[in-house]
N, C-alpha and C positions, 0 to 999 in steps of 0.2 A: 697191465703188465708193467714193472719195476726196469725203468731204463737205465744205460749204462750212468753213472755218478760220474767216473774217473777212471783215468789210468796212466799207467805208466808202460816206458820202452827202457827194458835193464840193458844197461853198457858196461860195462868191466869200466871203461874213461871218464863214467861219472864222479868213479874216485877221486879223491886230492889228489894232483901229480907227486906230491913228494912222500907218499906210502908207497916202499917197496914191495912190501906184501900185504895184499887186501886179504890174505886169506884168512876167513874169521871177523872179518870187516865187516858189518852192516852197512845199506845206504840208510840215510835217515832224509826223511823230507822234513825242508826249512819251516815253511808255511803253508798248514791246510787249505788256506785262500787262494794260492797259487795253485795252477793245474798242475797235477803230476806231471805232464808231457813234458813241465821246461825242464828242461836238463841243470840248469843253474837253480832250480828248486828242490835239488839232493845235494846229501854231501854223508861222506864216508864220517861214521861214529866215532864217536872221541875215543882215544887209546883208555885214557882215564876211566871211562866208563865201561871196561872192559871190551869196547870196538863193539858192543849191540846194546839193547836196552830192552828187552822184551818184555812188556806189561808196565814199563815206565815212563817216563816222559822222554821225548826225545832228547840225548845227548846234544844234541845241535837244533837251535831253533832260531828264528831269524830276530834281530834285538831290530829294533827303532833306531831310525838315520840318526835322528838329532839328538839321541843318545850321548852322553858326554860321558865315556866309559874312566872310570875308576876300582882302582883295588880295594877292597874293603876285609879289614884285617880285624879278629875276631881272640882273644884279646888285643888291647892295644900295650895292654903293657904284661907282660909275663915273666912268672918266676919261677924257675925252671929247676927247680931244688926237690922232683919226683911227691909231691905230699901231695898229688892229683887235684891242685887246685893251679890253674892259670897254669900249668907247665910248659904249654904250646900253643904256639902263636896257628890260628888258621886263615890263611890268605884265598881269598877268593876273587879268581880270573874272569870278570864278565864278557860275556860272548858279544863279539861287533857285530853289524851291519853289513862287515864285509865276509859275514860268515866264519867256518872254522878258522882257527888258527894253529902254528907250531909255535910252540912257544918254553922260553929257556928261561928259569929261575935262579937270582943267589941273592944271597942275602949280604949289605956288604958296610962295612963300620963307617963311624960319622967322617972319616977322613977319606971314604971312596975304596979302601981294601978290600980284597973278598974275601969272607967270611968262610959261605958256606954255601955250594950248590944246590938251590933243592930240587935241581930236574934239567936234565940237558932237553934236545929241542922232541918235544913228543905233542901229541895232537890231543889239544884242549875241548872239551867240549861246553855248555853254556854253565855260565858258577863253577869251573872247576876248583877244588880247594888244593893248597898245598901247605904243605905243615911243617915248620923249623921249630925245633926242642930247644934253644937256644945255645947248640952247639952249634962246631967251629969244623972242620974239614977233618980232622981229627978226630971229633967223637968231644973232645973236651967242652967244658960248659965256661961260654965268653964271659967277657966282665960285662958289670952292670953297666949301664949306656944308652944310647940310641942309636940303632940300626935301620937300615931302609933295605929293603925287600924292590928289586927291579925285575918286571921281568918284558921280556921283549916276547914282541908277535907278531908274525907272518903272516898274513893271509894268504889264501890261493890265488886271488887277485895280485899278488906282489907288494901291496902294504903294506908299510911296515909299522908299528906304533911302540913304544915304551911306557910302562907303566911304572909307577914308583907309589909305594907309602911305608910308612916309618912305625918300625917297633920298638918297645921300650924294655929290656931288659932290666928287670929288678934284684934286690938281693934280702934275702929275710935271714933275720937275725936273731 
């Protein structure tokens, strides 16, 4: 006979504390390797990811300690002139060691102004992308230049980390 594998005990407090409403929330387990039992081996699905992920990979999976987390930005240089080539820059949030994060995006010019928000503080889950057209708060398309993309992250541990890498704003002629 086929013995128990695993399990789990559902808690509503497995959630991140700083989701107001779980409802529609998946829990998502970090690590297969880990038993279900531990309680720090869940964590509530990335908003990003529509808060479930059925038949996909886990929105939240646990990244490697000695991981040295960076943004990696997809083009590095775009020109945002609608001809569907390089129009949008896509920024992607890798997921820490210390689990999900909340995490706040803007885009902001070489002198440190802000540019352009692209997400106040919503719950990341592993590779989230985010995407600046290389407008301005306005809607307006910025000069050409060099822009840095920051975005800051929370964990539920209290962590806090900042991230930065830098877009290139072009212009065709």
């Amino acid at each position: 006979s086929a013995g128990k594998i695993d399990g789990v005990w559902f808690s509503a407090k497995s959630h991140l504390p700083f989701i107001a409403n779980t409802k529609g929330i998946s829990l998502e387990r970090l690590s297969a390797l880990e038993s279900g039992l531990v309680a720090s081996n869940w964590r509530s699905a990335a908003q990003t990811a529509g808060g479930a992920t059925p038949g996909l990979p886990n929105s939240q999976a646990a990244a490697s300690a000695e991981e040295i987390l960076q943004l990696t930005v997809q083009p590095k240089i775009i020109t945002p002139d609608n001809d569907g080539h390089n129009d949008v820059a896509t920024v992607f949030v890798p997921q820490s060691a210390h689990g999900a994060a909340k995490v706040s995006a803007a885009v902001h010019d070489a002198n440190g102004r802000l540019v352009k928000r692209l997400t106040g503080e919503t719950l990341a889950g592993t590779n989230t992308p985010l995407f600046w057209d290389g407008s301005d708060e306005t809607g307006a398309r910025v000069m050409p230049g060099w822009y840095v993309v920051i975005v800051n992250c929370t964990y539920a541990d209290n962590v806090t980390q900042t991230l930065r890498c830098a877009v290139a704003v072009s212009a065709t002629y």
